[in-house]
N, C-alpha and C positions, 0 to 999 in steps of 0.2 A: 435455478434458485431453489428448486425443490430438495427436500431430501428426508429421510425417515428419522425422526429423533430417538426410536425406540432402537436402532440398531447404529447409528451412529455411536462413534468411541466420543464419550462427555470427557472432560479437562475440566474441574474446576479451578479458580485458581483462589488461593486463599493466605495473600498479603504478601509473606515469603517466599512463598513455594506455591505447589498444586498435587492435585490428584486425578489420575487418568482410570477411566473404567474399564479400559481394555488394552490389548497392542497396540503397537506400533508407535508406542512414546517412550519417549527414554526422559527422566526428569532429574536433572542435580542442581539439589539448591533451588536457583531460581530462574535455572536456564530448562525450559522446554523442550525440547528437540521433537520434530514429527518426523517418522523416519519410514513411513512405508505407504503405500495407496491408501485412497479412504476418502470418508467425512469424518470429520471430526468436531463436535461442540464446544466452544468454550466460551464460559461464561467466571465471571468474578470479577476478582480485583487484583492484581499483578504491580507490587509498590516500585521494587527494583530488580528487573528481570525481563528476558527474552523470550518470544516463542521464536522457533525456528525451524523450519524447513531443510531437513537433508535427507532425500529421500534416491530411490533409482530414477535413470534421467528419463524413463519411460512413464515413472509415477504420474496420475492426473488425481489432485487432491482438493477438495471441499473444506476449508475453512469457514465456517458458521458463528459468526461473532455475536452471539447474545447476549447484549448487555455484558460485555468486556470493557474491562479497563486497565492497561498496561504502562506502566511507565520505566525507562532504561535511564539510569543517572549518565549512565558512559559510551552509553550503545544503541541500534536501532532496537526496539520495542516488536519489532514484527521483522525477522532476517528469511528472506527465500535463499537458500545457496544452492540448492540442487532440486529437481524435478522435472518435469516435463510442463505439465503446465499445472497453475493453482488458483482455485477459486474461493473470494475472500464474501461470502453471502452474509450480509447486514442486516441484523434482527435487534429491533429496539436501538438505542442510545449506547457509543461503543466510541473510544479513545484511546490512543496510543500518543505517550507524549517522549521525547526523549529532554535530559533534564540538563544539557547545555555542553557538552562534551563527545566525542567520539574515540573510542581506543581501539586498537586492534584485538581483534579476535583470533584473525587467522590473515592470510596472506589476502583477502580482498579489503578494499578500499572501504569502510560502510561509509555513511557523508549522509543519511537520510535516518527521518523516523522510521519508515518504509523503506526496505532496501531489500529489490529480488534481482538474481541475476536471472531468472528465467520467465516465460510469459505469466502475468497477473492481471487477471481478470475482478473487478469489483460489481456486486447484483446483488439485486437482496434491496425491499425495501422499509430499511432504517438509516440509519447513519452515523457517521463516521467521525469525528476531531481529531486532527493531526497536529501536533504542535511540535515544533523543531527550530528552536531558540539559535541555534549554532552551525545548521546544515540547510539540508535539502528538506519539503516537506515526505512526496514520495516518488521515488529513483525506482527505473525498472534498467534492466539492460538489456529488452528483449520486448515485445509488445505490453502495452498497458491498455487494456479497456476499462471501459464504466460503461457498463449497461443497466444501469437504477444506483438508488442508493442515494442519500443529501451527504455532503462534504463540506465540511468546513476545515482549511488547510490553512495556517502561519506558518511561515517559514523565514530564516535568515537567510537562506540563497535562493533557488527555485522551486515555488510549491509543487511542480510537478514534473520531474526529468526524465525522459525516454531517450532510449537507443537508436529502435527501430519503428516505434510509431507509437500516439496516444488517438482513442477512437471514443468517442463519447455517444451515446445513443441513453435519452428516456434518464439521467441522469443531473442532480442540482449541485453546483461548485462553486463555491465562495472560497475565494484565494487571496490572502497577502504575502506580499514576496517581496525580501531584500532584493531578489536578482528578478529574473523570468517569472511572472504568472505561470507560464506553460514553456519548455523546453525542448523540444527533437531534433537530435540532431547526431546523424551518424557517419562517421569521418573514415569509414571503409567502403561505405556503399551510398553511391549518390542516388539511390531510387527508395534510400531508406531513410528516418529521419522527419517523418509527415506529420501531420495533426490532421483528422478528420472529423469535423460535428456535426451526425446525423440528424440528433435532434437535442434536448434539453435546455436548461439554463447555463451559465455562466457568468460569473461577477469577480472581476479580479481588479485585483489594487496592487499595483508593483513599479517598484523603483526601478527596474529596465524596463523591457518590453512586455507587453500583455500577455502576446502569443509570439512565439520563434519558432519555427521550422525552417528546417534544414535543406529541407527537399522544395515540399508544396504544404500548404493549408487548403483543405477542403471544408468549407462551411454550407452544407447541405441546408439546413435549418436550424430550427432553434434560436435562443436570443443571449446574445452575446453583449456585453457592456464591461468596458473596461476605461481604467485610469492607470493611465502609464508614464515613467521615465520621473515617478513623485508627483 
C-alpha cells in the first residue's frame, strides 16, 4: 500500500480528458492507456472515458486512486489488458461507474465496470463504488484479491467474477447482484476456480447465489451474511 507521491507519475483527470506528469502514459481524448511499470496517481473526475492498462507481461504496477472518479458510457471505466500483475491502492472516496452499455474495443469480451485479464490486487484504506447497470460489477480472469479497502458493488450480473480464485483478507464488501454475489469458476482447471475469506466483512444481496465456487470455498474468518436467490 505504500508508495512515494513525490516520484510517483500523477494523472489528473479533468472532465474530458487528463494530464500525466511523466511517462509511460499515452492519453487520446478520453481514453488513458498506462503503458509501462510504475505507480502512478490518479486523482479527478473522468465524465466519459477509460483508464487502461497495457503494459509488458512482466510489468508490476501500482494504481493509487485518490479520490477518482471515472465513468464509461459504453466501456469498462478501469480495463487491465496486459501486465503481470496490478495493484489498484485506495485513497479517500473513489468510483468507477459504467453507464449501461458495453462495446467492443478490441477482440476481448469486456462484460464489467472492472475488467482485468491479468492478476488484480485491491489495498489501500478508502474506498471504492462500482456500478455496472448492464454487466458484471468486477471480472478478473486471473486472481482477485482485496486486502483492505470498503466496497460497495451493484451489479446486473455478478458483482464479482474470477477465473482463478477471489481472496479476501482485512477488507469491507457490500454487494448486489442481478446474478452471483461472488463468482469462481474455472472450466480448464479443476483445482482452480475458489473463494477464500481470511478475514473481513461481507454483506451481499443477489438474485442467484451469494457465493459460487467452482472448486472450494474456504471461509477462515470473518463475518459473512448474505440474502440469496431474491
Amino acid at each position: 500500500t505504500e508508495y512515494d507521491p513525490d516520484t510517483a507519475v500523477k494523472i489528473e483527470l479533468n472532465g474530458s480528458s487528463a494530464q500525466a506528469s511523466g511517462g509511460g502514459v499515452r492519453i487520446s481524448g478520453s481514453t488513458i492507456t498506462v503503458a509501462e511499470e510504475g505507480v502512478y496517481l490518479i486523482s479527478g473526475t473522468l465524465e466519459d472515458g477509460m483508464l487502461m492498462v497495457d503494459a509488458p507481461d512482466t510489468a508490476k504496477l501500482q494504481l493509487v486512486f485518490e479520490r477518482a472518479d471515472i465513468t464509461s458510457s459504453a466501456s469498462a471505466p478501469l480495463y487491465i489488458k496486459e501486465a503481470d500483475k496490478v495493484f489498484v491502492t485506495l485513497v479517500g472516496e473513489n468510483s468507477l461507474s459504467n453507464g449501461g452499455g458495453f462495446a467492443n474495443v478490441d477482440e476481448n469480451n469486456i462484460d464489467g465496470a472492472v475488467f482485468s485479464k491479468q492478476d488484480l490486487t485491491f489495498n489501500g484504506a478508502g474506498s471504492l463504488t462500482v456500478t455496472s447497470p448492464a454487466g458484471h460489477g468486477i471480472v478478473c480472469k486471473d486472481n482477485l484479491v482485496f486486502t483492505g479497502g470498503s466496497f460497495d458493488i451493484a451489479a446486473a450480473s455478478h458483482a464479482i467474477d474470477a477465473n482463478d480464485s477471489v481472496r479476501i483478507k482485512d477488507a469491507s464488501i457490500t454487494a448486489q447482484a442481478g446474478k452471483d454475489g461472488i463468482h469462481a469458476e474455472n472450466s480448464d482447471d479443476s483445482e482452480k476456480g475458489f473463494v477464500y475469506i481470511a478475514s473481513g466483512s461481507l454483506q451481499i444481496e443477489s438474485e442467484g447465489d451469494g457465493i459460487s465456487a467452482g472448486a472450494y470455498l474456504y471461509a477462515a474468518d470473518g463475518t459473512v451474511k448474505i440474502l440469496a436467490g431474491g
